[in-house]
Each structure stands twice: as C-alpha cells, then as structure tokens.
VEXVOMAR-979142 format. One record per residue (C-alpha): residue number from 0; residue in three letters; x, y, z. Coordinates in Angstrom, 1 decimal. Layout:
N
{seq->NUM type->ALA xx->X yy->Y zz->Z}
...
This chain:
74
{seq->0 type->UNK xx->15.3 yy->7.8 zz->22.8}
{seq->1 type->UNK xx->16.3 yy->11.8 zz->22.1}
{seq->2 type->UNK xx->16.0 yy->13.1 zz->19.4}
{seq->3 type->UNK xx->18.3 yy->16.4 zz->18.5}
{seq->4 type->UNK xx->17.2 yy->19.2 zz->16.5}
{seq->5 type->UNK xx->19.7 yy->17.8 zz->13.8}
{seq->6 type->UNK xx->17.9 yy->14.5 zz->14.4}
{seq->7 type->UNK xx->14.6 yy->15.8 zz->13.9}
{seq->8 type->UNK xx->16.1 yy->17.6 zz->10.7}
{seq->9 type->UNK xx->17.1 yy->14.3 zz->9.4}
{seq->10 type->UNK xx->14.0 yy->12.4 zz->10.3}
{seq->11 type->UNK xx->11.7 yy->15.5 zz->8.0}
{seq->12 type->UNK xx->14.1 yy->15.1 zz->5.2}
{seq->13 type->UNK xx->13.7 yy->12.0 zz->5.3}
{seq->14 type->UNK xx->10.1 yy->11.8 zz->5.7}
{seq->15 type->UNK xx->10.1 yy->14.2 zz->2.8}
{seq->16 type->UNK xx->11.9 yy->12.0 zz->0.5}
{seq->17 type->UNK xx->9.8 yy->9.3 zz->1.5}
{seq->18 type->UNK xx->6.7 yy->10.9 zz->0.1}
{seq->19 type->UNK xx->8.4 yy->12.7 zz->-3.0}
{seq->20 type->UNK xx->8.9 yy->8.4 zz->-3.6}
{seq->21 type->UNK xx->5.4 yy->7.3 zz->-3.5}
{seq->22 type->UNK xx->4.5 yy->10.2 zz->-5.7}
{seq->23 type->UNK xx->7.0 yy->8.8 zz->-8.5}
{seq->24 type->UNK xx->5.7 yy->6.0 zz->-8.1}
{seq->25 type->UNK xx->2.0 yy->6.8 zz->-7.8}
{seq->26 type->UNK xx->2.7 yy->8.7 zz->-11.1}
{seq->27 type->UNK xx->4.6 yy->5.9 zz->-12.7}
{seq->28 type->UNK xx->1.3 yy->3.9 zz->-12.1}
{seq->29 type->UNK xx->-0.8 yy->6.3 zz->-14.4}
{seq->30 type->UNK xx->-1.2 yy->4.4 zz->-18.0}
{seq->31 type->UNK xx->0.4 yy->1.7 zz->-16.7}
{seq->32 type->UNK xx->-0.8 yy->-1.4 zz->-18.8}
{seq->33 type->UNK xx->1.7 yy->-4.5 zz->-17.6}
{seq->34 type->UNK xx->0.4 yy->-6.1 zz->-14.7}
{seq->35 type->UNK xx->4.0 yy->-7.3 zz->-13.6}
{seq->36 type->UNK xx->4.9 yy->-4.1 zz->-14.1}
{seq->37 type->UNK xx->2.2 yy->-2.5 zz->-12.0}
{seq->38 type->UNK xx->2.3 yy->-5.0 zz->-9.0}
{seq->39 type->UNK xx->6.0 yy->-4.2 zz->-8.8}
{seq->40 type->UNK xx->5.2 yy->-0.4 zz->-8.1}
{seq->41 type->UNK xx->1.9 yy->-0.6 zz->-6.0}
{seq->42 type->UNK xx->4.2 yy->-3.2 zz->-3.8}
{seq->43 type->UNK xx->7.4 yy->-0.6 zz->-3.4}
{seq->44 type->UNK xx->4.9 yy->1.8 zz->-2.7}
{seq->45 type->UNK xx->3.2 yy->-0.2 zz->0.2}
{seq->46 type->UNK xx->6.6 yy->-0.6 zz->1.5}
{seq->47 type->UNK xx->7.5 yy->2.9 zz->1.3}
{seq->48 type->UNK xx->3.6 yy->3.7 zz->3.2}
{seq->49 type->UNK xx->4.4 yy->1.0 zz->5.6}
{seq->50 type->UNK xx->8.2 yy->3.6 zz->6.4}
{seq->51 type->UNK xx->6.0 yy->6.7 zz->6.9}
{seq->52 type->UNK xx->3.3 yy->4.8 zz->8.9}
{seq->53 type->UNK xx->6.3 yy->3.3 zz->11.5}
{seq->54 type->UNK xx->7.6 yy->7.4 zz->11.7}
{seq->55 type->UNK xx->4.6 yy->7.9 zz->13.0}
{seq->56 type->UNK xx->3.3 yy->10.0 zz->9.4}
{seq->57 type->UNK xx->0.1 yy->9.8 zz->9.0}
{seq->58 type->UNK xx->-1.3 yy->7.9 zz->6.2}
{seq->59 type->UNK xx->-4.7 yy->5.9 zz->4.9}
{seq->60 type->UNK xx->-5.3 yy->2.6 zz->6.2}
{seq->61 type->UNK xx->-4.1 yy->1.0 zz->3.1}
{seq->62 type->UNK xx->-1.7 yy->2.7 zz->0.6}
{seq->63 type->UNK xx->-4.8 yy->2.8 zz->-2.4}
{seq->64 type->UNK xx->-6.4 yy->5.5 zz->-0.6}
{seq->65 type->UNK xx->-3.6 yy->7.8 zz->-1.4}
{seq->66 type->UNK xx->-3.7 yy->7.2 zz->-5.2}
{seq->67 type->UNK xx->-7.3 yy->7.9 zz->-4.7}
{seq->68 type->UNK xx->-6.2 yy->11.0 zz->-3.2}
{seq->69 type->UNK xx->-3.0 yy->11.9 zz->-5.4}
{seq->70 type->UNK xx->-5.5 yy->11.2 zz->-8.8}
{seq->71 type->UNK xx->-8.3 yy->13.6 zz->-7.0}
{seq->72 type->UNK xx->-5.5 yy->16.4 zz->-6.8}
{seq->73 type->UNK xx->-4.1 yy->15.9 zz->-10.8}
C-alpha cells in the first residue's frame, strides 16, 4: 500500500488524537474510586494502545506502563 503525503498527514493526526485519548483517559483515572468505573477506562484505554501499537506507534508492552509513565511526568 502507498501512502500520500495527505495520507501520511491523516495517519499523524490521527495518531495524535489517539494519544491526546489515552491522556484523558489516563487522567480520568486519577482519584478514581468506582471499580466499574475504573475497569471501563483502563479497558478503552487498552483498546486505544492496542490502535497505536497496530500503526506501528510505539508503546509499552502492556498499556499500565504508560500511566506509570504519564504519573512520573505530573
């Protein structure tokens, strides 16, 4: 498959978005004290980890790493 310029412009933005989601969410998860409630987000936010992972993005091995990470950087 090629991939145009505009493709490729496409495929960042929505990369980008991607990522601006699991910070949402991994923010969203901070105080968090329903466990429903909490499941639900850590599970949209595998799915979104699994997106960037199949665009080639690289990410942790599993999806808890990077709240380890995004709570390192707050």
């Amino acid at each position: 498959m090629h991939l145009t310029g505009e493709d490729t412009m496409d495929l960042q933005h929505q990369i980008m978005r991607i990522q601006q989601a699991r910070e949402l969410i991994a923010e969203a998860l901070q105080g968090v004290d329903i466990p429903q409630i909490e499941a639900m987000l850590r599970n949209a936010d595998m799915e979104l980890h699994w997106a960037l992972w199949n665009l080639g993005e690289p990410v942790a091995l599993r999806p808890e790493l990077d709240y380890a990470a995004h709570a390192d950087m707050s």
